[in-house]
MIGU-651456 format. One record per residue (C-alpha): x, y, z; residue in three letters. Coordinates in steps of 0.02 Angstrom, whole numbers, padded with zeros to 5 digits, always signed. Layout:
BEGIN
XYZALA/...
END
This chain:
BEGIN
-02844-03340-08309UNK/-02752-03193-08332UNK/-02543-03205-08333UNK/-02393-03118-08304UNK/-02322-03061-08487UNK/-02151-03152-08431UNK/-02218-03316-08431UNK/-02279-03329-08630UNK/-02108-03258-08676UNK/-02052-03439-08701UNK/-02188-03455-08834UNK/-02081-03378-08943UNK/-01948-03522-08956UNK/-02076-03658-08974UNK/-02054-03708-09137UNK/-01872-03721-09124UNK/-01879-03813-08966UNK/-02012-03946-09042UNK/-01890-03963-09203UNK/-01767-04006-09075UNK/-01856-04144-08978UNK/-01888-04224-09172UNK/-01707-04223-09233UNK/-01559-04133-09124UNK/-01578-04271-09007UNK/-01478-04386-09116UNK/-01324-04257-09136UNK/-01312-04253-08966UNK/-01294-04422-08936UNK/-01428-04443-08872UNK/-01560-04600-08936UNK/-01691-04526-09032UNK/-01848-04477-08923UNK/-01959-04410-09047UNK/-02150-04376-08983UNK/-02261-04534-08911UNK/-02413-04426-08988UNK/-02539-04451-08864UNK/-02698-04510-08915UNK/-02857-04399-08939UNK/-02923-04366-08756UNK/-03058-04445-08688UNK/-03228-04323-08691UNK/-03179-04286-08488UNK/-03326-04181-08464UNK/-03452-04335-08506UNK/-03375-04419-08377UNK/-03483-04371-08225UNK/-03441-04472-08086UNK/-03291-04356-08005UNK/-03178-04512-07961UNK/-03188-04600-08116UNK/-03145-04418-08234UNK/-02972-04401-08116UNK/-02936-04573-08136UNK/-02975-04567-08341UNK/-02883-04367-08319UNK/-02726-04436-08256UNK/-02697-04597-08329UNK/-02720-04509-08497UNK/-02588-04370-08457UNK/-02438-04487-08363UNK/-02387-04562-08543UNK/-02339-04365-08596UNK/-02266-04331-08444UNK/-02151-04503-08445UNK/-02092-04456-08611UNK/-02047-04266-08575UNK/-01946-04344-08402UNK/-01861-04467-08483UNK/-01803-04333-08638UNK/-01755-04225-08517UNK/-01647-04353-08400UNK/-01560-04416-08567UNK/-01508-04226-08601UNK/-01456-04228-08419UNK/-01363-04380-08419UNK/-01269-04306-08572UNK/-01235-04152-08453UNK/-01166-04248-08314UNK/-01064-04354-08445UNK/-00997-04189-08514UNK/-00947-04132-08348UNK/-00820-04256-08291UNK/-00748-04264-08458UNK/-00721-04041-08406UNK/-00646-04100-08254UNK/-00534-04212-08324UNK/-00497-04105-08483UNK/-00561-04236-08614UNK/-00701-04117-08694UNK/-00687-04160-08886UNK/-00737-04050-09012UNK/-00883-04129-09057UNK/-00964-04122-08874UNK/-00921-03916-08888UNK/-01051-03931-09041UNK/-01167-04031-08950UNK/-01156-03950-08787UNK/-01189-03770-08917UNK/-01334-03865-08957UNK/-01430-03873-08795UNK/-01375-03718-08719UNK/-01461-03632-08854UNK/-01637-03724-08845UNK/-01604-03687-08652UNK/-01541-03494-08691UNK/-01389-03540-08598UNK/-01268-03494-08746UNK/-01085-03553-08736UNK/-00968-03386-08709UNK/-00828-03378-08843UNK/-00890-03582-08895UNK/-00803-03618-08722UNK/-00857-03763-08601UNK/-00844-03663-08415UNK/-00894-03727-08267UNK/-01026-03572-08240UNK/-01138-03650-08410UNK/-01119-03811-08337UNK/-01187-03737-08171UNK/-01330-03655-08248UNK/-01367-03806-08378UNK/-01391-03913-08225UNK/-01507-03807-08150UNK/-01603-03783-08313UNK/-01603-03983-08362UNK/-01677-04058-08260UNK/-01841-04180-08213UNK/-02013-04099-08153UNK/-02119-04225-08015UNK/-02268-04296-08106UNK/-02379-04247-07977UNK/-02338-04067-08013UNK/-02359-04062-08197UNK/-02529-04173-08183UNK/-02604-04058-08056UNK/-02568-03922-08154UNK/-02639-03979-08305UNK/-02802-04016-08199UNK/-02805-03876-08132UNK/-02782-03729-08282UNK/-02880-03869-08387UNK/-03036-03901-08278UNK/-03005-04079-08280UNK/-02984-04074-08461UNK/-03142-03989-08489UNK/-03093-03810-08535UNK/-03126-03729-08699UNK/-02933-03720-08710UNK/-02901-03874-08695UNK/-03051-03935-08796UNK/-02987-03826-08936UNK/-02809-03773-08933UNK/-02741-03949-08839UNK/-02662-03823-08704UNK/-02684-03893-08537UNK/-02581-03759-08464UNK/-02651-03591-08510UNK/-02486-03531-08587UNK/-02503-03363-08690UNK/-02440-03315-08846UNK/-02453-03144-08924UNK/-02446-03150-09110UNK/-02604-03145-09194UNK/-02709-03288-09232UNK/-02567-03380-09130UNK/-02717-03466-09005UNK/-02895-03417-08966UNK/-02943-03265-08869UNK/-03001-03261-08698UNK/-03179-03221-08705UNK/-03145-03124-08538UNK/-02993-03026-08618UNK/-02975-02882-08540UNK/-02961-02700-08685UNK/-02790-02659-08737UNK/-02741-02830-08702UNK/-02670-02915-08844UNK/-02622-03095-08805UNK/-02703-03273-08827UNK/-02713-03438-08766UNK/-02561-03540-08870UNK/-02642-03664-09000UNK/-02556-03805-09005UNK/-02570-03967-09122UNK/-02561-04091-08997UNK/-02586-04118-08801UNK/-02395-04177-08814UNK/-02345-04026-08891UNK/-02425-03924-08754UNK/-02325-04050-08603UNK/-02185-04020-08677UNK/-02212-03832-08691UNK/-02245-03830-08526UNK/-02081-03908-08483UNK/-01993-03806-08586UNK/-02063-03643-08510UNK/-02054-03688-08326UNK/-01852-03743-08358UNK/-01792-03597-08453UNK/-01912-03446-08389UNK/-01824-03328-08300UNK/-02001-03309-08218UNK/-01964-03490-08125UNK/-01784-03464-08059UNK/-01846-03498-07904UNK/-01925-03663-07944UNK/-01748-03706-08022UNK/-01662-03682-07855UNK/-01753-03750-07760UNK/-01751-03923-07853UNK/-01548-03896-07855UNK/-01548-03877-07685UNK/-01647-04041-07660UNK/-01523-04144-07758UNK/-01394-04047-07653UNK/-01463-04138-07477UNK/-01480-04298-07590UNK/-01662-04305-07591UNK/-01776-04350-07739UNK/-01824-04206-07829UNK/-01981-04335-07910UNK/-02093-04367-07765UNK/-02252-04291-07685UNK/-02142-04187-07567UNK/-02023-04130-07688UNK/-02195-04073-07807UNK/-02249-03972-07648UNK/-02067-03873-07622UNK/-02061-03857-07817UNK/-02242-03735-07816UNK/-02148-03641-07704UNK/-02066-03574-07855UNK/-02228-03541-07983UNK/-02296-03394-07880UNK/-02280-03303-08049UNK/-02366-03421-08149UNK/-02538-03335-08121UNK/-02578-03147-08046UNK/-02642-03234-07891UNK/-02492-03286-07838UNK/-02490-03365-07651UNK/-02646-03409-07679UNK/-02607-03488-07827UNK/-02461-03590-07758UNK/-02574-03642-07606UNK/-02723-03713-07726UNK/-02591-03816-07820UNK/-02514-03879-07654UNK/-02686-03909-07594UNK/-02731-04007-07733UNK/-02575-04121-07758UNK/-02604-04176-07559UNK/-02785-04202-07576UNK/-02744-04311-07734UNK/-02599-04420-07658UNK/-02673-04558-07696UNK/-02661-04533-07873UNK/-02452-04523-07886UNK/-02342-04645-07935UNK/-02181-04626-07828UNK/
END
């Protein structure tokens, strides 16, 4: 499950970006949307029968990935908020410190503490909504179902790396003179919204970014089944296999359509 060293580069802003979600929140006006700590999983891997551990799989992860959605779409609506008061020249100084605020935990830093209608441009891109279907097939996928070591472990359901020591576990395939490990996190929410986090802000997933804008350009949803199978388009450097990567996860979120809430 080897990565590209981009992708765990995120890792390193965790902590501030789970202090955030707890508390910042509120000083941006925004209601306080602190974790809905998810439960302790269900043992997935004693589940044999194939239909019934998907069904148990994704019913167990949706909660997570409601909550990330709807912190990210109140940070969005803030956005959009902030924008037409730009337009019409009504920014107060207090929405400069908020708006300060989330560019940072997006590392979209306000030049000079000036609104411009560039950072608005890129916040947009960055804030924004990820289709369930994605994020759950994912998690199936780099978690086995739920089943994997890591996620048995560490709670990471999305094989993200981090390099410091002790951070996570190390891959018992690891290759010499590698140095990373698989993030240890303390919760399966904490790793969702890790995930989130990393496939918003990574320069790694640019692509992914655009092409979600570019939905919302043509008016379409960017949160159903289609918009989850343009959106892979984007993670072809989420794993060394890259196409092929991108064509298992598009394979899997059309062979498990019936699983999606639209």
């Amino acid at each position: 499950m080897l990565r590209f060293l981009v992708i765990a580069a995120v890792l390193v802003m965790a902590s501030c970006s789970y202090y955030y979600v707890n508390t910042d929140n509120e000083r941006l006006g925004i209601a306080r949307q602190q974790y809905e700590q998810l439960p302790r999983p269900p043992e997935f891997s004693k589940i044999k029968n194939i239909t019934a551990r998907k069904k148990a799989f994704f019913k167990y992860m949706r909660k997570g990935v409601t909550a990330e959605n709807t912190r990210v779409s109140k940070e969005r609506d803030f956005l959009l908020a902030l924008k037409e008061k730009y337009q019409t020249d009504s920014v107060t100084p207090r929405d400069l410190v908020n708006a300060k605020l989330l560019g940072e935990l997006y590392n979209v830093k306000l030049a000079k503490n000036a609104l411009t209608k560039d950072w608005l441009t890129q916040m947009l891109l960055r804030v924004d909504v990820l289709p369930e279907a994605l994020v759950l097939t994912q998690a199936a996928n780099e978690s086995a179902w739920g089943t994997s070591r890591f996620a048995r472990q560490a709670n990471n359901y999305f094989g993200q790396w981090c390099y410091s020591k002790g951070c996570g576990l190390v891959p018992r395939d690891r290759a010499d003179g590698m140095t990373h490990e698989v993030a240890k996190f303390s919760s399966v929410s904490e790793s969702i919204h890790r995930y989130f986090m990393n496939v918003n802000r990574n320069r790694a997933y640019k692509a992914l970014r655009q092409i979600r804008a570019q939905l919302r350009t043509k008016g379409e949803s960017v949160t159903t089944t289609f918009a989850a199978i343009q959106l892979v388009k984007g993670l072809n450097k989420y794993s060394e296999r890259g196409e092929e990567y991108v064509q298992d996860i598009q394979a899997m979120i059309d062979h498990n359509q019936e699983y999606w809430l639209e």
